[in-house]
N, C-alpha and C positions, 0 to 999 in steps of 0.2 A: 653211303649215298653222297654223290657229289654234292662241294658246297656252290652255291649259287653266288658268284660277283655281284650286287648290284652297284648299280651308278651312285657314283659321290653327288648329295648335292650340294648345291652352292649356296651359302649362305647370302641371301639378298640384303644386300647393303643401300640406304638410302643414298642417293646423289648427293653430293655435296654443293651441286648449285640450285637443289630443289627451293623455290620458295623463293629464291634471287635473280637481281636483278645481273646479270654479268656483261662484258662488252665496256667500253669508256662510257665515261660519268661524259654528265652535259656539262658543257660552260654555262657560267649564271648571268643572267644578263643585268643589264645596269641595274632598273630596277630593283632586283636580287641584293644588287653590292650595296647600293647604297641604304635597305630594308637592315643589313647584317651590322654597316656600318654604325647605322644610328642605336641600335639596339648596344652595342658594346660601347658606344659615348654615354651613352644615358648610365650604363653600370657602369661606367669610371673604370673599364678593363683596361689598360693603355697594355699590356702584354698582349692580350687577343689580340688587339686592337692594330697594336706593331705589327702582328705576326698577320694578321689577312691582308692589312696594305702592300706589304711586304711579298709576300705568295702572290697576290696580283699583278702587283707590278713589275716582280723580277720574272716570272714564266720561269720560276727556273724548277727541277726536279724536287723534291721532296727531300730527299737524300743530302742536297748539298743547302737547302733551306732551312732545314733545323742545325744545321752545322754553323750559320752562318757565323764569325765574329764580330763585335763592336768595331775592329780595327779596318773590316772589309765596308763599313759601312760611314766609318766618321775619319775627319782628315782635318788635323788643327784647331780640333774642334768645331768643326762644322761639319753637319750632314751633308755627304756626298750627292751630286743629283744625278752622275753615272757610276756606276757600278760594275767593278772585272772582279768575276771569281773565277777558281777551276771548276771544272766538271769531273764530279768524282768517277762516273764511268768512259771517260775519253783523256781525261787531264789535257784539257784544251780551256782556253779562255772563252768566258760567254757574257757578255756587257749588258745591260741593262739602265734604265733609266728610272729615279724616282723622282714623283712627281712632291709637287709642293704640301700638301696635305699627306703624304707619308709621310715625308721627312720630318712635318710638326711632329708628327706622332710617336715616331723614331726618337724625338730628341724629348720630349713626353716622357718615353719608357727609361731612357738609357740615364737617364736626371733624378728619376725616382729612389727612395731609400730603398726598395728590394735590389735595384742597379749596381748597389754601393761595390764596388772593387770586382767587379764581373766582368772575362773578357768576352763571354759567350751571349750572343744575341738574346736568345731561349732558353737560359742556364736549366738547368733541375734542379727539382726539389729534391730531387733524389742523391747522398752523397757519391754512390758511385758510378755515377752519370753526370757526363759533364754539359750535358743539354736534354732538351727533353726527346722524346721516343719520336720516329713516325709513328708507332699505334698512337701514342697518344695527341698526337697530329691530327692522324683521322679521326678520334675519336671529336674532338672540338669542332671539326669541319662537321659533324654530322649533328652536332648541339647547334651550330649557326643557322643550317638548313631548318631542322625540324623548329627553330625559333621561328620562324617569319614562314611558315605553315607549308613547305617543301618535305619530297618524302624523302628522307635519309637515301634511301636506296638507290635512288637516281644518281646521288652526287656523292663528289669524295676530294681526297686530296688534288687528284689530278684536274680536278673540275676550275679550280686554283690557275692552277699555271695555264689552263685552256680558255678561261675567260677573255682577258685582254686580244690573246691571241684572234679570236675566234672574233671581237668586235671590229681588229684591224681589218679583217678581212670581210667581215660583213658591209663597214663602209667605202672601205677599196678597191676591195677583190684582187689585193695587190699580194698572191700567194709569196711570190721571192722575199717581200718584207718580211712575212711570215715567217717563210725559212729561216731566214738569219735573226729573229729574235727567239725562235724556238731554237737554235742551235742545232735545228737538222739538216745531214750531209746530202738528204738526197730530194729533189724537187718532189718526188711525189710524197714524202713523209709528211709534210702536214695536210694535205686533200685530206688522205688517210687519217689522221690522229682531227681533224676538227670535223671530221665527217663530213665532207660537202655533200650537200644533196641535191639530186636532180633538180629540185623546185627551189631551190635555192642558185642553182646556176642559171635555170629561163629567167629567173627574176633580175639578175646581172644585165642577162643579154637582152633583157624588155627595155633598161634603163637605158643601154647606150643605142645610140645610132651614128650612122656612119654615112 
């Protein structure tokens, strides 16, 4: 008797973005910052504390933020109030400005006894790690949020470097500024990356008149 083939079946595997939220995090708006702000002065965190003024203010990637060193950020002993690093995925210059109230903060962390002979902005805890992880990046971005009653799943690392951004533009609508603080080559790259929306562009054009 012949044997009968039947069909393989396929084992059904669950989605890996079942249940999530996927697409870019939102930028936090003032509000947000300064809610996250106070909450890490009140714990006496001057690490966190560095590291979100810090993430806010440079827009820079995640990758070359936990990288940062004390040397890219202090000069004769003074906190720098512009800032040139490389871009670890273009090895281009990308500048930055910090404002007054990071820079206390900056000079807060890098003062402290955990500081003592550190040349790494976010050293680790860990001996064979010479600063701390992006997971472990993310992870404290998602402790800041769910502290001041935001859902983790909205927002992330990148919600960081698109805050500031996303304010310039909300009070300018001056996208080329944008570009050149976000370090992107191409005009359309940050429409894209801050999500302009429709009702956010009638509301520009309600403002002006001509």
């Amino acid at each position: 008797m012949p044997s009968v083939q039947l069909p393989a079946l396929a084992t059904k595997r669950r989605a890996w973005n079942k249940g999530r939220i996927i697409g870019q995090k939102r930028p936090l708006l003032p509000k947000q910052v300064w809610a996250i702000r106070a909450r890490l002065e009140l714990a006496r965190n001057l690490r966190d504390l560095a590291l979100f003024n810090v993430a806010i203010d440079s827009k820079i990637h995640e990758c070359d933020l936990v990288k940062l060193a004390v040397n890219d950020l202090v000069r004769d002993y003074c906190i720098r109030k512009r800032v040139s690093v490389f871009r670890s995925e273009t090895q281009r210059p990308v500048q930055f400005e910090l404002s007054e109230n990071t820079r206390d903060t900056i000079a807060a962390w890098i003062m402290s006894p955990e500081m003592l002979g550190c040349r790494i902005m976010l050293p680790s805890r860990f001996h064979d790690r010479p600063h701390i992880s992006m997971r472990q990046n993310g992870r404290l971005v998602r402790d800041w949020v769910a502290a001041i009653g935001l859902k983790p799943s909205g927002y992330g690392t990148h919600s960081q470097r698109r805050t500031k951004a996303a304010e310039i533009c909300r009070k300018t609508g001056d996208l080329r500024a944008v570009q050149l603080l976000l370090g992107h080559t191409s005009f359309d790259s940050p429409v894209r990356y801050l999500a302009v929306e429709h009702e956010d562009a009638l509301s520009i054009a309600g403002q002006t008149d001509i």
